[in-house]
N, CA, C and O atoms as a DFTB+ gen file, in Angstrom:
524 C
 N C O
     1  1     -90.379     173.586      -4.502
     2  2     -88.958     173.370      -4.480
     3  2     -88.705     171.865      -4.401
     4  3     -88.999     171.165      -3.432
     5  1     -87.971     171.335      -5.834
     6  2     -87.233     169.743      -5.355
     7  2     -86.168     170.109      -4.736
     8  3     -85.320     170.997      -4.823
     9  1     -86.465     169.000      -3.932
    10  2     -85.004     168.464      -3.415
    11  2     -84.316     167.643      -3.947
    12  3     -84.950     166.799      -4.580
    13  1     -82.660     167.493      -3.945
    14  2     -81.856     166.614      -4.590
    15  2     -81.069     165.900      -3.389
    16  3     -80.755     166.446      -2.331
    17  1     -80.814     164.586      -3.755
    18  2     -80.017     164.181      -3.142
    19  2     -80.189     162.687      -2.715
    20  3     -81.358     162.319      -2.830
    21  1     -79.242     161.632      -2.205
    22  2     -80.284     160.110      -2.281
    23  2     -80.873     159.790      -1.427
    24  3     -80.902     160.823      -0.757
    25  1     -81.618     158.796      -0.698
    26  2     -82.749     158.324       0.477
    27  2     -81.406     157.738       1.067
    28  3     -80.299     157.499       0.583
    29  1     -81.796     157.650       1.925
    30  2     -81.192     156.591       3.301
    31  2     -81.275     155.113       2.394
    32  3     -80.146     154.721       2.100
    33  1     -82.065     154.481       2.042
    34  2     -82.363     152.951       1.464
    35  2     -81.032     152.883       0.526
    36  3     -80.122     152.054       0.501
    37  1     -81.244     153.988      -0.186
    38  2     -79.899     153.940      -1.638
    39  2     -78.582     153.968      -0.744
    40  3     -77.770     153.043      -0.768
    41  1     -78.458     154.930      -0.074
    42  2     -76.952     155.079       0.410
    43  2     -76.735     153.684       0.948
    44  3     -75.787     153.044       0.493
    45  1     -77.586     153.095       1.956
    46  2     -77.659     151.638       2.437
    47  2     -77.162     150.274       1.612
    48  3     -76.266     149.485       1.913
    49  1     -78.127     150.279       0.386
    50  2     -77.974     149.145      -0.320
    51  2     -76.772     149.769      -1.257
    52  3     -76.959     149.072      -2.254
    53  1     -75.670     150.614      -1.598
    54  2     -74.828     151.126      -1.922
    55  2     -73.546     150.947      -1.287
    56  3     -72.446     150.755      -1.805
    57  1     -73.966     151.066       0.239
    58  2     -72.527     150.667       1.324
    59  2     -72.605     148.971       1.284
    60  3     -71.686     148.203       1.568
    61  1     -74.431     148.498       0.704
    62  2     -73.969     146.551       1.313
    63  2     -73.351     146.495      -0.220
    64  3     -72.460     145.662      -0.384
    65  1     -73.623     147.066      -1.031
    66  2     -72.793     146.099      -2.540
    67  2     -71.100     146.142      -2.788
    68  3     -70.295     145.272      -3.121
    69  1     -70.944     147.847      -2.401
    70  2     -69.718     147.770      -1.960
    71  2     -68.920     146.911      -1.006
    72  3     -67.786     146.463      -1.175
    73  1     -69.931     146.729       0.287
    74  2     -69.091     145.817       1.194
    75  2     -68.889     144.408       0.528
    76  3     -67.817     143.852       0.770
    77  1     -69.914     143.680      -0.390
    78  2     -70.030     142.487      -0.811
    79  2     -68.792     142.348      -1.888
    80  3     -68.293     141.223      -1.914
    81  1     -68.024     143.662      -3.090
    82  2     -67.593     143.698      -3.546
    83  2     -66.459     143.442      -2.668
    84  3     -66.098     142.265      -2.642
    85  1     -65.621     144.506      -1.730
    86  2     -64.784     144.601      -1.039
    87  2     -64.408     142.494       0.004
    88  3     -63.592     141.793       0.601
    89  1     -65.548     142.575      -0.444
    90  2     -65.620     140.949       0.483
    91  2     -64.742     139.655      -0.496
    92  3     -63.906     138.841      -0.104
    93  1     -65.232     139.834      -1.674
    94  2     -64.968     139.473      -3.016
    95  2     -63.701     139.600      -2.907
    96  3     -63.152     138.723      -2.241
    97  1     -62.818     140.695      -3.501
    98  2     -61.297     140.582      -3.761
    99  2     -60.697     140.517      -2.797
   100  3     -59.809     139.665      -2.770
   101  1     -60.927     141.434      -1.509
   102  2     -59.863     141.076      -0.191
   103  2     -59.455     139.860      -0.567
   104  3     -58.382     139.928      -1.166
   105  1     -59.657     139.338      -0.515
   106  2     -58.811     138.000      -0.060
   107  2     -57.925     137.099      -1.384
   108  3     -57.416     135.982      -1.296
   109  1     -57.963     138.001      -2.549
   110  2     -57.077     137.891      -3.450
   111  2     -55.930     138.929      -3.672
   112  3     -55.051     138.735      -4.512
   113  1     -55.969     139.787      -3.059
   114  2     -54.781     141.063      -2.864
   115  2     -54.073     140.179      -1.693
   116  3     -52.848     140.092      -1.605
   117  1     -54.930     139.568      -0.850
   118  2     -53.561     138.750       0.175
   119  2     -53.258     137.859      -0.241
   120  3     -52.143     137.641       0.231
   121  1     -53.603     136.866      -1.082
   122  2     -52.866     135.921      -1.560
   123  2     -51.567     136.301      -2.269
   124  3     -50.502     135.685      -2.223
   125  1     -51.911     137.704      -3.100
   126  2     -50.886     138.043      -4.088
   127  2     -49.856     138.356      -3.089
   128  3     -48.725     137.904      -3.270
   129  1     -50.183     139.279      -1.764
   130  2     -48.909     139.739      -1.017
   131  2     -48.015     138.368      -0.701
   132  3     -46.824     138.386      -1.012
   133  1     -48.471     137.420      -0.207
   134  2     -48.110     135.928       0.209
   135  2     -47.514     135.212      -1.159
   136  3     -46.492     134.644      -0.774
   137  1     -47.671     134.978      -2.548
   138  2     -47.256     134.841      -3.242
   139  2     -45.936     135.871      -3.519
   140  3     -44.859     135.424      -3.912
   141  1     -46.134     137.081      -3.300
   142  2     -44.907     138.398      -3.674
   143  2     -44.083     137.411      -2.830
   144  3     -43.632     136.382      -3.333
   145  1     -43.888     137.749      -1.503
   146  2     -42.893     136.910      -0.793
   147  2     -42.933     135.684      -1.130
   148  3     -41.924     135.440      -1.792
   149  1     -43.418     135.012      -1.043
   150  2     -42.334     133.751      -1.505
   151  2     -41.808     133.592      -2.832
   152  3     -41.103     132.604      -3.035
   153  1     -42.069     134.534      -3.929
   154  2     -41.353     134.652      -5.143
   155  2     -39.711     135.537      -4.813
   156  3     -38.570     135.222      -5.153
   157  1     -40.163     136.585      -4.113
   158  2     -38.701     137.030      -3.354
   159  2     -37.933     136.163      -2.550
   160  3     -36.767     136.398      -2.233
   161  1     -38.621     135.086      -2.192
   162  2     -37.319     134.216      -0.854
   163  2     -37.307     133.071      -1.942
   164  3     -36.760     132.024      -1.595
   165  1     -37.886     133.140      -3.320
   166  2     -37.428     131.698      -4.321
   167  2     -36.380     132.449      -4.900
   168  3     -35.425     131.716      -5.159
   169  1     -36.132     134.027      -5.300
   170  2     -35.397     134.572      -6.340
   171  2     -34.289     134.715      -5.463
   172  3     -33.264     134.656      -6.142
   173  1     -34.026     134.882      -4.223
   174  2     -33.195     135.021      -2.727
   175  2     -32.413     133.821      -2.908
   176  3     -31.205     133.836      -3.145
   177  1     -33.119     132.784      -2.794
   178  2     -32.741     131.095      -2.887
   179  2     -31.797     130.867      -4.386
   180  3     -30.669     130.377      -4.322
   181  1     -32.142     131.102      -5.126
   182  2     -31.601     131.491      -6.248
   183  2     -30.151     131.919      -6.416
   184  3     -29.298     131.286      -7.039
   185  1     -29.948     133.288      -5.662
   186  2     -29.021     134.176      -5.769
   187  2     -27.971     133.481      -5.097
   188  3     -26.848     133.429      -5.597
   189  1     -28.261     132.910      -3.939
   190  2     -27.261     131.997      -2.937
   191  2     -26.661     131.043      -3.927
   192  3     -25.652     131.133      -4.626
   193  1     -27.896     129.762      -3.738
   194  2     -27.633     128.787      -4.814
   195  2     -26.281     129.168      -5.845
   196  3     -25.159     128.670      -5.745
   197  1     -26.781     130.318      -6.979
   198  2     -25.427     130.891      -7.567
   199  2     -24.783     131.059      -7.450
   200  3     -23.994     130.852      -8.372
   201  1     -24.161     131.771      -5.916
   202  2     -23.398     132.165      -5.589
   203  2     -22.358     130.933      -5.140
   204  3     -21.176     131.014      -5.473
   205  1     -22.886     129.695      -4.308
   206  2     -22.257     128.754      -4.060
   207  2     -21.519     127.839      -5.735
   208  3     -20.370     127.408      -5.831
   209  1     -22.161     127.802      -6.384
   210  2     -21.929     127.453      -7.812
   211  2     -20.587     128.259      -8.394
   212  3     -19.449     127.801      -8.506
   213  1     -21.134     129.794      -8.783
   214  2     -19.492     130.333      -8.670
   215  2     -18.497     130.181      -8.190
   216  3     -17.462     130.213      -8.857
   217  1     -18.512     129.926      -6.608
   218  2     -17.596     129.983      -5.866
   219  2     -16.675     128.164      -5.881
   220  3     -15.499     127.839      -5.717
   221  1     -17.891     127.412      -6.151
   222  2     -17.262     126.280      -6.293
   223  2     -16.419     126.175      -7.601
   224  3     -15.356     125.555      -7.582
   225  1     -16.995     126.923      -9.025
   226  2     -16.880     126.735     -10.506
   227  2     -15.472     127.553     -10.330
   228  3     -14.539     127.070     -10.972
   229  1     -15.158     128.815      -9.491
   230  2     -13.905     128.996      -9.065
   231  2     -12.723     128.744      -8.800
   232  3     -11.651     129.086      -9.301
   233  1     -13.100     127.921      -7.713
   234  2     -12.206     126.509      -6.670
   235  2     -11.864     125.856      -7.695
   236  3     -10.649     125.731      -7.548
   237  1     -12.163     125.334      -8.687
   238  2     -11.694     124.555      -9.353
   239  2     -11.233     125.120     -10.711
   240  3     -10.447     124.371     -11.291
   241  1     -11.501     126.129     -11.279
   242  2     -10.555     126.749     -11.704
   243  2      -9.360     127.406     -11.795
   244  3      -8.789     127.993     -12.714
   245  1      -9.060     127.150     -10.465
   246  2      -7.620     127.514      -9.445
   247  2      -6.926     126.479      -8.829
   248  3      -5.749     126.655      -8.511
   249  1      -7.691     125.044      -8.539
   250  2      -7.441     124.126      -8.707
   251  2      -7.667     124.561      -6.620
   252  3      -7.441     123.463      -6.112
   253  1      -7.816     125.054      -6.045
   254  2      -8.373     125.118      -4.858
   255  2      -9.478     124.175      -4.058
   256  3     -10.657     123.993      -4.363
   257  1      -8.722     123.623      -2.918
   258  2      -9.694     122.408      -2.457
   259  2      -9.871     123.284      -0.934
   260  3      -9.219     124.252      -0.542
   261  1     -10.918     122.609      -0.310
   262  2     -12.197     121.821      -1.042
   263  2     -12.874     122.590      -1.974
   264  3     -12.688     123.795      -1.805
   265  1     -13.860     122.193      -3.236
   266  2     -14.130     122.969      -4.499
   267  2     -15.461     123.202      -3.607
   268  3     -15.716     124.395      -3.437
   269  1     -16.310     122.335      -3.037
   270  2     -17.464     123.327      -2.067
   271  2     -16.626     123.877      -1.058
   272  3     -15.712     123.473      -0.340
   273  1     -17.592     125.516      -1.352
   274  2     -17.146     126.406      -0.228
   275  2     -17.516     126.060       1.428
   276  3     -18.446     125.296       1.683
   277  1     -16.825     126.597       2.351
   278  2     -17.205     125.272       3.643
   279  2     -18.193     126.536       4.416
   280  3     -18.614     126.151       5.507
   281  1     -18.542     127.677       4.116
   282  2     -19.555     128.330       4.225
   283  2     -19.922     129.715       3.496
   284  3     -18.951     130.218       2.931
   285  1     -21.036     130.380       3.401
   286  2     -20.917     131.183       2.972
   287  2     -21.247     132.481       2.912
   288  3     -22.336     132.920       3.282
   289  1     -20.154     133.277       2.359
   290  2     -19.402     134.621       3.422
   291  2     -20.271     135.762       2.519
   292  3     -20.963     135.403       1.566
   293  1     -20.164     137.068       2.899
   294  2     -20.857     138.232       2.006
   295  2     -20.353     138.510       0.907
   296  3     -21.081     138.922       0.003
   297  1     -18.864     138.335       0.707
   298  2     -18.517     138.239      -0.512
   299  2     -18.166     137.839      -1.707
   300  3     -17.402     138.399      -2.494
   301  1     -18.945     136.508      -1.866
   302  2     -19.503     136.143      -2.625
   303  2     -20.586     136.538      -3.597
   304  3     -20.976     136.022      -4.644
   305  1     -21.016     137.807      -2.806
   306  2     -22.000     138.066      -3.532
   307  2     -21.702     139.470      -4.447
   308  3     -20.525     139.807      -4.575
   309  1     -22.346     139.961      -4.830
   310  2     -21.605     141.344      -6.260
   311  2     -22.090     142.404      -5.027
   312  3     -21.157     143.133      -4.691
   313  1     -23.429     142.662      -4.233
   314  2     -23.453     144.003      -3.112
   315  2     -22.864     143.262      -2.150
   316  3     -23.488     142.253      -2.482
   317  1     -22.295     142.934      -1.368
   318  2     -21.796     142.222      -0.467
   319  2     -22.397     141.910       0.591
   320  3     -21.990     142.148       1.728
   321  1     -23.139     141.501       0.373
   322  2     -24.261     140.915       1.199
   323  2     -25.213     140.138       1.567
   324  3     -26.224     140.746       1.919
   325  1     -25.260     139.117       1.612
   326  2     -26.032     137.847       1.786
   327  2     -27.879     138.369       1.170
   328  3     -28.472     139.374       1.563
   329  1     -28.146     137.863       0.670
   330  2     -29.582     138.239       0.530
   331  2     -30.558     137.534       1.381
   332  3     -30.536     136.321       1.592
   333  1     -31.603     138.551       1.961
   334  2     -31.935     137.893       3.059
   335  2     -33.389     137.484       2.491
   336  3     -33.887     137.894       1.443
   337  1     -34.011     136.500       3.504
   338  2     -34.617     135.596       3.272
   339  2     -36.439     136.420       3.291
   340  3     -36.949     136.487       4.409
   341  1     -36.865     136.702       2.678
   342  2     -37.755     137.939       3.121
   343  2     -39.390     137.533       3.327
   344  3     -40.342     138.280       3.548
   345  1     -39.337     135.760       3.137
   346  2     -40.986     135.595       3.592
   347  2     -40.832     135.124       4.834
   348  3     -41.946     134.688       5.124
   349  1     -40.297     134.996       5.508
   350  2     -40.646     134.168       6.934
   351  2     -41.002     135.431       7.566
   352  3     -40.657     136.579       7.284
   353  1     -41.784     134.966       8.504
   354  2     -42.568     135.845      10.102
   355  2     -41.289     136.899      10.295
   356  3     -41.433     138.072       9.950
   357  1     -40.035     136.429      10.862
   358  2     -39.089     137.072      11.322
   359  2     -38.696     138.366      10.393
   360  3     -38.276     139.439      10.826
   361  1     -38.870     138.110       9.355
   362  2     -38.994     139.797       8.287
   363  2     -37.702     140.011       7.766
   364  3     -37.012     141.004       7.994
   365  1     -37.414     139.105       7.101
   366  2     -35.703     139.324       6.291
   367  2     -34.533     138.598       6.669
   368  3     -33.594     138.795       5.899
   369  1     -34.365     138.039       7.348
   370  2     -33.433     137.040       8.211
   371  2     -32.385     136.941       6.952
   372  3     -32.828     136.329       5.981
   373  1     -30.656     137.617       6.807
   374  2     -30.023     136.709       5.966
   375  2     -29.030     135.816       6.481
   376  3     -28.130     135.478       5.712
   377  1     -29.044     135.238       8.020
   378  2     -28.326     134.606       8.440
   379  2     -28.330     133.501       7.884
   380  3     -29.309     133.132       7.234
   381  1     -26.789     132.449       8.088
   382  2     -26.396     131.491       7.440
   383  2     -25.774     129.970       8.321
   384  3     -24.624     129.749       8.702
   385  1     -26.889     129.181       8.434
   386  2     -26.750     128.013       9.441
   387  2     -26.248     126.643       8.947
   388  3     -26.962     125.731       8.531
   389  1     -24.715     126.642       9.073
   390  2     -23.923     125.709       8.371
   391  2     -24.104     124.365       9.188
   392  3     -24.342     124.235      10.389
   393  1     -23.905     123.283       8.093
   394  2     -24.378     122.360       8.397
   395  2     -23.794     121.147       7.700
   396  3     -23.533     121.422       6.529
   397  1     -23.402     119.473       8.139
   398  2     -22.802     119.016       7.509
   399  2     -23.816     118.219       6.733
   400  3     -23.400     117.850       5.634
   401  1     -24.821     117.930       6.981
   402  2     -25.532     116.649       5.873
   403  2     -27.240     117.867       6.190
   404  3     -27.423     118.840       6.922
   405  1     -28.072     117.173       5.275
   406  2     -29.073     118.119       4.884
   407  2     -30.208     118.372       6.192
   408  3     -30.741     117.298       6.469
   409  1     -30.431     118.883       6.580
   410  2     -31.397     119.551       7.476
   411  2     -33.096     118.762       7.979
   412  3     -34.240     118.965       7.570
   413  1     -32.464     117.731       9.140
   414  2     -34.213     117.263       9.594
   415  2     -35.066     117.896       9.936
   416  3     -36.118     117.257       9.952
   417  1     -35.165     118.985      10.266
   418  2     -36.237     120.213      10.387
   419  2     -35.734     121.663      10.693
   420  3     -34.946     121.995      11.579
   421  1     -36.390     122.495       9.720
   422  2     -35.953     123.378      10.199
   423  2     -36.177     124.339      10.671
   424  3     -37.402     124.222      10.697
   425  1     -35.947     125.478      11.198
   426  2     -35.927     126.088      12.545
   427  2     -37.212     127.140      11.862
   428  3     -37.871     127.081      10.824
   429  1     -37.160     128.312      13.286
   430  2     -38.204     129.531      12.297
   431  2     -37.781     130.761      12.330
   432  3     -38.454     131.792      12.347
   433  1     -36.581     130.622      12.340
   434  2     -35.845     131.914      12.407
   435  2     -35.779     132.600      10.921
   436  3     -35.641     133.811      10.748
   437  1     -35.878     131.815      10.078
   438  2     -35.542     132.530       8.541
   439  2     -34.210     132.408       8.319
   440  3     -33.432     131.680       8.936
   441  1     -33.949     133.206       7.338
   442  2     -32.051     133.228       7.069
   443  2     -32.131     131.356       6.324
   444  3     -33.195     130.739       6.266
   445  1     -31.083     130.904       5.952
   446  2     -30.406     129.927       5.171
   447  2     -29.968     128.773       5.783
   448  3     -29.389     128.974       6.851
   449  1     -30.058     127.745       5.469
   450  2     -29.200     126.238       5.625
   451  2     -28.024     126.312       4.899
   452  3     -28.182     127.265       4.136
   453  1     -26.940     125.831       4.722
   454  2     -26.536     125.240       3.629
   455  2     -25.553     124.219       4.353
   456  3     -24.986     124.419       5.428
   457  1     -25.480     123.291       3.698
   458  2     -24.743     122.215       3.898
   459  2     -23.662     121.997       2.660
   460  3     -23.745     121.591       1.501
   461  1     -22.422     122.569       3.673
   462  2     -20.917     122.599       3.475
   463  2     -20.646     121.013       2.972
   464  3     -19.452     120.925       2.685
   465  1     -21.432     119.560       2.739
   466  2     -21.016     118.734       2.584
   467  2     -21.029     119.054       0.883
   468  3     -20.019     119.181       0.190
   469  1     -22.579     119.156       0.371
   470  2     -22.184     119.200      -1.273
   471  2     -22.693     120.476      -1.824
   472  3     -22.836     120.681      -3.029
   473  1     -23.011     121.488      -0.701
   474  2     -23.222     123.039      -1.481
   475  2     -24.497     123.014      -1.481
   476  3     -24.553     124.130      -1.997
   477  1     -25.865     122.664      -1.333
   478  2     -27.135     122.285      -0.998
   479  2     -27.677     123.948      -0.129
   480  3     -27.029     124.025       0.915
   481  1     -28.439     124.945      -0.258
   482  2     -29.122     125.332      -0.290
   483  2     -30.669     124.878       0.492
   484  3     -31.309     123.937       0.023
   485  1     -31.100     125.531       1.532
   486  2     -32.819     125.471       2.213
   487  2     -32.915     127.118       2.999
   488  3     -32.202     127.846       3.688
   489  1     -34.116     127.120       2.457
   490  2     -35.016     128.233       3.547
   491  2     -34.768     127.284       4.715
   492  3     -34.800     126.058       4.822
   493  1     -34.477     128.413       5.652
   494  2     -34.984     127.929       7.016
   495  2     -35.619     128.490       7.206
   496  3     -35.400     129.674       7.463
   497  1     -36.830     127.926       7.187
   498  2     -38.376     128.035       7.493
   499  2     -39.271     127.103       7.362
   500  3     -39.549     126.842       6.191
   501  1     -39.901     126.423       8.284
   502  2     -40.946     125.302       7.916
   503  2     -42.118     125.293       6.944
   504  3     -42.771     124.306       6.604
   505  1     -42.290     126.677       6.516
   506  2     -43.106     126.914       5.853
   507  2     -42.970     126.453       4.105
   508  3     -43.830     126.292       3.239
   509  1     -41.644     126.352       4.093
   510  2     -41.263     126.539       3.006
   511  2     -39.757     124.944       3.173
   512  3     -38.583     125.186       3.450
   513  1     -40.115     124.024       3.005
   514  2     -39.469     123.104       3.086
   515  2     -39.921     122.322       1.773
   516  3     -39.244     121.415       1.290
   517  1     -40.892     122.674       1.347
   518  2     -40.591     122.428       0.155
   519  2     -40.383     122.620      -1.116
   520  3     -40.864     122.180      -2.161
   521  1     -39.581     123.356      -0.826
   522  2     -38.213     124.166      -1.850
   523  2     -36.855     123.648      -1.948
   524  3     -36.019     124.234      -2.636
């Protein structure tokens, strides 16, 4: 009677190639997650940005002063709702931290800068200051 089935050595050198494989990409599936977010808090950044642009391209189509908006509200936006900031630690932050001239550091709460002086747009997040 054969027997079927593999040795201990095979199953062994089978779990190290796999592990060596698994060793290999890990650490390119996290880059991609880390890249996902900050392509969502650039397309986030974006949406604001626009939104302040409309609202100014508005103002002055109505002849409404000041043509920058002096902060900015949920409805501005088409769902009414600020889009929140979705790479920082804090996990979505869409709060909005008005401000008159541009931002010497900023905080780590997540959520938005903007400076009501010329409509200017920042992550608040240190991570990302340079955006």
């Amino acid at each position: 009677m054969k027997k079927r089935g593999f040795t201990l050595i095979e199953l062994v050198m089978v779990i190290v190639i796999l592990g060596i494989l698994a060793a290999m990409v890990l650490p390119r599936f996290i880059d991609l997650t880390t890249k996902a977010r900050e392509s969502a808090a650039k397309g986030a950044l974006g949406a604001v940005r626009a939104a302040v642009a409309i609202k100014y391209a508005s103002n002055a189509a109505y002849g409404l002063t000041p043509l920058i908006p002096g902060t900015i509200e949920a409805d501005m936006f088409q769902e009414g709702k600020i889009p929140a900031e979705v790479a920082s630690v804090s996990g979505g932050n869409s709060a909005v931290y008005v401000t008159g001239e541009a931002p010497t550091g900023v905080g780590e709460d997540g959520g938005w800068w903007y400076d009501s002086a010329n409509g200017r747009v920042w992550i608040n997040h240190s991570l990302y200051t340079g955006w």
